[in-house]
ROSE-4610 file (N, C-alpha, C; in Angstrom, 1 decimal, always signed):
// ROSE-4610
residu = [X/X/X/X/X/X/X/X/X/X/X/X/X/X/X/X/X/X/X/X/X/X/X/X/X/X/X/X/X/X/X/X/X/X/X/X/X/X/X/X/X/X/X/X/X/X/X/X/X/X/X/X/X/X/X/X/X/X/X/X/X/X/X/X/X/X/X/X/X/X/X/X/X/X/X/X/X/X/X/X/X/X/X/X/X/X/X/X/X/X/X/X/X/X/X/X/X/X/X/X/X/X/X/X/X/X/X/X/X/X/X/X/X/X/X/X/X/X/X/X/X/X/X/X/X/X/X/X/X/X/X/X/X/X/X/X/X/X/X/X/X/X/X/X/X/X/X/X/X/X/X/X/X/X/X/X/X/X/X/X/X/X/X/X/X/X/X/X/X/X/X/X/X/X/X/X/X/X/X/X/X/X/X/X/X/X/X/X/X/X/X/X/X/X/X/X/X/X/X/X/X/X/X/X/X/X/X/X/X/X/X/X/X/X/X/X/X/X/X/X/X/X/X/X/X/X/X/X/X/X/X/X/X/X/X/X/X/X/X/X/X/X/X/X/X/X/X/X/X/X/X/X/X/X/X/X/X/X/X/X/X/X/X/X/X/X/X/X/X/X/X/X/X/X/X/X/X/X/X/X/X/X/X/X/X/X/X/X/X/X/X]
num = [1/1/1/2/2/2/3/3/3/4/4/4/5/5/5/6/6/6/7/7/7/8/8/8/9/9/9/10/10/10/11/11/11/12/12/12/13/13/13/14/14/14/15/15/15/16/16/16/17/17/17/18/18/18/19/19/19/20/20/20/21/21/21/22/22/22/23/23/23/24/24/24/25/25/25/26/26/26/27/27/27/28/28/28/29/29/29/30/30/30/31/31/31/32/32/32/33/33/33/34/34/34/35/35/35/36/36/36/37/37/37/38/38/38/39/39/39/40/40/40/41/41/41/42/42/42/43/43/43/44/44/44/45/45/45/46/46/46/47/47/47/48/48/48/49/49/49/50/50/50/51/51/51/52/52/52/53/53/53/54/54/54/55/55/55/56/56/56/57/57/57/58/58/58/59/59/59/60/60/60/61/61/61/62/62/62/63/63/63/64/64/64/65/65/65/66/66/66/67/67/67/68/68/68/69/69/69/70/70/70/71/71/71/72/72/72/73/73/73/74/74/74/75/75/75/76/76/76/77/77/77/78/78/78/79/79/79/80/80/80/81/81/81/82/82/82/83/83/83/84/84/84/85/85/85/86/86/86/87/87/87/88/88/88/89/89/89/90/90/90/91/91/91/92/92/92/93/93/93/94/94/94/95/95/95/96/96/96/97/97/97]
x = [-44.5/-43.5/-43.1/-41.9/-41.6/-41.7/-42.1/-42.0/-41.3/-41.0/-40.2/-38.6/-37.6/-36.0/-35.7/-35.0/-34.2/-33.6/-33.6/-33.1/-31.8/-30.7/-29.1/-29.1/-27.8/-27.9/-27.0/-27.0/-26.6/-25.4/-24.6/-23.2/-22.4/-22.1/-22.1/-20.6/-20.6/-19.4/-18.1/-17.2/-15.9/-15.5/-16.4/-16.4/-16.4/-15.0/-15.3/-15.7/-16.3/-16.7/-15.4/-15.4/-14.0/-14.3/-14.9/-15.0/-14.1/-13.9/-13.5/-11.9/-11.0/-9.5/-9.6/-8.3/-7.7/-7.1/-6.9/-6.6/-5.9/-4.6/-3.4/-3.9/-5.0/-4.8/-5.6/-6.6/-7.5/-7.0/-5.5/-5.1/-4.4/-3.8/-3.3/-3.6/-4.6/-5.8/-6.6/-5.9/-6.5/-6.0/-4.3/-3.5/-2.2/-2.0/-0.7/-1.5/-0.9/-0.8/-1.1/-1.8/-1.6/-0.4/+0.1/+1.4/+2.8/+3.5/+4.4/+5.5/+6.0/+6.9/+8.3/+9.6/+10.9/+11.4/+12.1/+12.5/+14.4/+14.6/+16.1/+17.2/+18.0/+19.3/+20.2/+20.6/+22.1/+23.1/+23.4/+24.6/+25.0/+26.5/+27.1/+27.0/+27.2/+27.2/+26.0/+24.9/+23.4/+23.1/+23.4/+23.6/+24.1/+25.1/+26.0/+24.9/+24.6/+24.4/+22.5/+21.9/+21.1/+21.0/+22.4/+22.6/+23.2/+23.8/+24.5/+22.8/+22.0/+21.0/+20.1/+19.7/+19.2/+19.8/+21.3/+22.3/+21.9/+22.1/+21.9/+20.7/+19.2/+18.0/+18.2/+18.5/+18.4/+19.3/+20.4/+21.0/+20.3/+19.8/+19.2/+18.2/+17.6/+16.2/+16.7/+17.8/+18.2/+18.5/+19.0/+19.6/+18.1/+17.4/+15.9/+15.5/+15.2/+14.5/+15.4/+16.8/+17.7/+17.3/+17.4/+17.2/+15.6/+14.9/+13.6/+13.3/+13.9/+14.2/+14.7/+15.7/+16.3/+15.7/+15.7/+14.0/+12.9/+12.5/+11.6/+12.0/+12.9/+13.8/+13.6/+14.1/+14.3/+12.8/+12.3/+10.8/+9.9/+10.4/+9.2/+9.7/+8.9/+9.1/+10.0/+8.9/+9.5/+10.6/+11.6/+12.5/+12.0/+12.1/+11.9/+12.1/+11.9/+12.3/+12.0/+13.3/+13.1/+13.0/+12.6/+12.8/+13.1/+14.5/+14.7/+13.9/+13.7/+13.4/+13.9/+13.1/+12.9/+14.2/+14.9/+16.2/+17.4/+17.1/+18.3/+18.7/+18.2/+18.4/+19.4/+18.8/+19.3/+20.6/+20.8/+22.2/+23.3/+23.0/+23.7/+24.2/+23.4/+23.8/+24.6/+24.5/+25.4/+26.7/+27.0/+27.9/+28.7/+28.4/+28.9/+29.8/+29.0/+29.7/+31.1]
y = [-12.2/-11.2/-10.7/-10.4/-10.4/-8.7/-7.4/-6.7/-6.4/-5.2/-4.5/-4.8/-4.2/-4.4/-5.7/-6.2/-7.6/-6.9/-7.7/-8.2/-8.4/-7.4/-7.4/-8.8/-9.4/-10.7/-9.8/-9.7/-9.4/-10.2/-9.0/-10.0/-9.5/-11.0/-10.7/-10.3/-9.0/-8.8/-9.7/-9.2/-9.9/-11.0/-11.3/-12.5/-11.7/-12.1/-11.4/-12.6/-12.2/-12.4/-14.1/-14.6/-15.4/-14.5/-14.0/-13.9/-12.5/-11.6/-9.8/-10.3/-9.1/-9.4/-8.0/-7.8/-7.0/-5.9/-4.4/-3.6/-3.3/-4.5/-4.4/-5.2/-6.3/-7.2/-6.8/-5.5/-4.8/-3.7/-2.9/-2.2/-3.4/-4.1/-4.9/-5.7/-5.6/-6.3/-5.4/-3.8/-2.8/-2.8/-2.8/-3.0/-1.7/-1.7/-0.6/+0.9/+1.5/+2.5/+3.9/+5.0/+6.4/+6.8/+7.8/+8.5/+8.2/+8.7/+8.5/+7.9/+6.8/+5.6/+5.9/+6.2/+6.4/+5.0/+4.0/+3.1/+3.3/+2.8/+3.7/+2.9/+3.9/+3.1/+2.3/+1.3/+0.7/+1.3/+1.4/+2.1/+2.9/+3.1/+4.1/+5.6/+5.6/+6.6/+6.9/+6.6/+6.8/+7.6/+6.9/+7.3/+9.1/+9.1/+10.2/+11.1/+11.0/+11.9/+12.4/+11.6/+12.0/+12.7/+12.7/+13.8/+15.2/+15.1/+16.6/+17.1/+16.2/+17.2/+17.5/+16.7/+17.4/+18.8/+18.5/+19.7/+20.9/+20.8/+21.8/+22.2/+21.6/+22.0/+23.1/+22.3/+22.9/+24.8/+24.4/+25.7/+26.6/+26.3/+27.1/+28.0/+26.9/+27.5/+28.5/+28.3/+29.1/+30.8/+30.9/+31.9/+32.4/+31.8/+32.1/+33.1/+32.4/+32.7/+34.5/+34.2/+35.3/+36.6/+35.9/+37.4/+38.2/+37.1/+37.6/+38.6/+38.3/+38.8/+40.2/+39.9/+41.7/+42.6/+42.3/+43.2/+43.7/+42.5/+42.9/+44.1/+43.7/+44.8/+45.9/+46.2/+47.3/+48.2/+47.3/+47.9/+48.4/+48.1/+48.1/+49.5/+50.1/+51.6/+51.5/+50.3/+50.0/+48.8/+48.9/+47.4/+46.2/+45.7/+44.0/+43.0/+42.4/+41.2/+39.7/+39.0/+37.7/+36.9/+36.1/+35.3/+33.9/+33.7/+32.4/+31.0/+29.8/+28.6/+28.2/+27.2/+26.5/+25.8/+24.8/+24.1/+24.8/+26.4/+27.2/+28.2/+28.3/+29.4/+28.3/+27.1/+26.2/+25.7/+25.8/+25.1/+26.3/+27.5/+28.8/+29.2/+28.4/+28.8/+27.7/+26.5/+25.3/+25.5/+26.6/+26.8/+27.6/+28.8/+29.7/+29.6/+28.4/+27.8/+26.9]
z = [+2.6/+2.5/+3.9/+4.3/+5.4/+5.9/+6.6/+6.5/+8.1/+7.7/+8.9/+8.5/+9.4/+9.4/+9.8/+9.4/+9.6/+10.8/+11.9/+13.3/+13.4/+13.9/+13.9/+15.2/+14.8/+15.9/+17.0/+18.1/+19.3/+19.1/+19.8/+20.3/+21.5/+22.3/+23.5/+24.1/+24.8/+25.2/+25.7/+25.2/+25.7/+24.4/+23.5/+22.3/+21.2/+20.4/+19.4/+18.3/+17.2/+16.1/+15.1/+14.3/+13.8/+12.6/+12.2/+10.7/+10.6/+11.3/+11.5/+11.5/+10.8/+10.6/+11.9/+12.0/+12.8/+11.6/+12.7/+11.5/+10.8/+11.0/+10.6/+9.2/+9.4/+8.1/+7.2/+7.9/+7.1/+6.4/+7.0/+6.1/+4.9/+4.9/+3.9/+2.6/+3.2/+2.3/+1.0/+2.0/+0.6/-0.4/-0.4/-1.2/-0.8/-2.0/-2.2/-1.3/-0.8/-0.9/-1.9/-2.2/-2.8/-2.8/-3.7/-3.7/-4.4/-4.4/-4.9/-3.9/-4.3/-3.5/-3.9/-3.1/-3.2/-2.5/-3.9/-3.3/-2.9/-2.2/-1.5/-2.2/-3.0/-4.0/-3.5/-4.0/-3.2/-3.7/-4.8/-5.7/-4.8/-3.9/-3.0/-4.2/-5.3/-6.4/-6.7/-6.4/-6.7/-5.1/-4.0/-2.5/-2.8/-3.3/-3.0/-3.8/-5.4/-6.0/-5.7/-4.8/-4.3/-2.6/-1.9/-1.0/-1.4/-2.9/-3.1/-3.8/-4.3/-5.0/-3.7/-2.4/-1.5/-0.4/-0.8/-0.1/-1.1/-2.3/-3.4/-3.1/-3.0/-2.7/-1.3/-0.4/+0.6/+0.8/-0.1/-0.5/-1.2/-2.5/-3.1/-2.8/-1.2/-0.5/+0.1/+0.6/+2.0/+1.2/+0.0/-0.7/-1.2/-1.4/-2.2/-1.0/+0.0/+1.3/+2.0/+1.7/+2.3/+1.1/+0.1/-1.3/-0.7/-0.4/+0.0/+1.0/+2.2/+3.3/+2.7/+2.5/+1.8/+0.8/+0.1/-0.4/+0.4/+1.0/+2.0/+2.9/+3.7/+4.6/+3.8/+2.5/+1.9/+1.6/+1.0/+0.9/+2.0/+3.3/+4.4/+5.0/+5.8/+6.5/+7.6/+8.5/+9.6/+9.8/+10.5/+10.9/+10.4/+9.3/+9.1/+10.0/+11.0/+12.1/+11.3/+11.1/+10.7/+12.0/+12.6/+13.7/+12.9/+13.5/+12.8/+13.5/+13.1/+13.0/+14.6/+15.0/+16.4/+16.1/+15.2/+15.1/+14.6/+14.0/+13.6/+15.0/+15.6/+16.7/+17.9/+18.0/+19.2/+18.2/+17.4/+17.0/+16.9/+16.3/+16.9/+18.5/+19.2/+21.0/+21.0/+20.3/+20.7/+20.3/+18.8/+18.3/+19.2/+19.9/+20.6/+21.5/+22.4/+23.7/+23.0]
């Protein structure tokens, strides 16, 4: 009976292995992906009606977010300060000029 740890075979710098994939072939080899997959419509009418529902989204946030803000203001003792967003502030200076 053989006892002790089996003996890892050394391997000599600069040589790699033939049997090891790279980690492109070792992600692929897992398979699919987790998550939920959005595959992108051709239909110009499928196109359209998934930019007015992310325009509508993005409206409904903005009015969600504004109602909030105002209440808030109302409720608080002192001055409420919104600081707007790092890409809403820079497109208002661009507007100006």
């Amino acid at each position: 009976m053989a006892q002790g740890r089996k003996k890892n075979n050394v391997q000599v710098p600069g040589k790699k292995s033939k049997n090891k994939l790279s980690k492109h072939q070792q992600k692929k080899a897992l398979g699919m992906k987790k998550g939920a997959r959005q595959i992108a419509p051709k239909k110009a009418r499928k196109i359209e009606e998934i930019k007015l529902q992310k325009n509508l989204t993005k409206a409904i946030g903005c009015n969600i977010e504004k109602e909030i803000t105002a209440k808030a203001s109302m409720n608080e003792a002192k001055p409420f300060k919104v600081f707007p967003k790092k890409g809403e502030g820079d497109q208002t200076k661009k507007k100006k000029k």
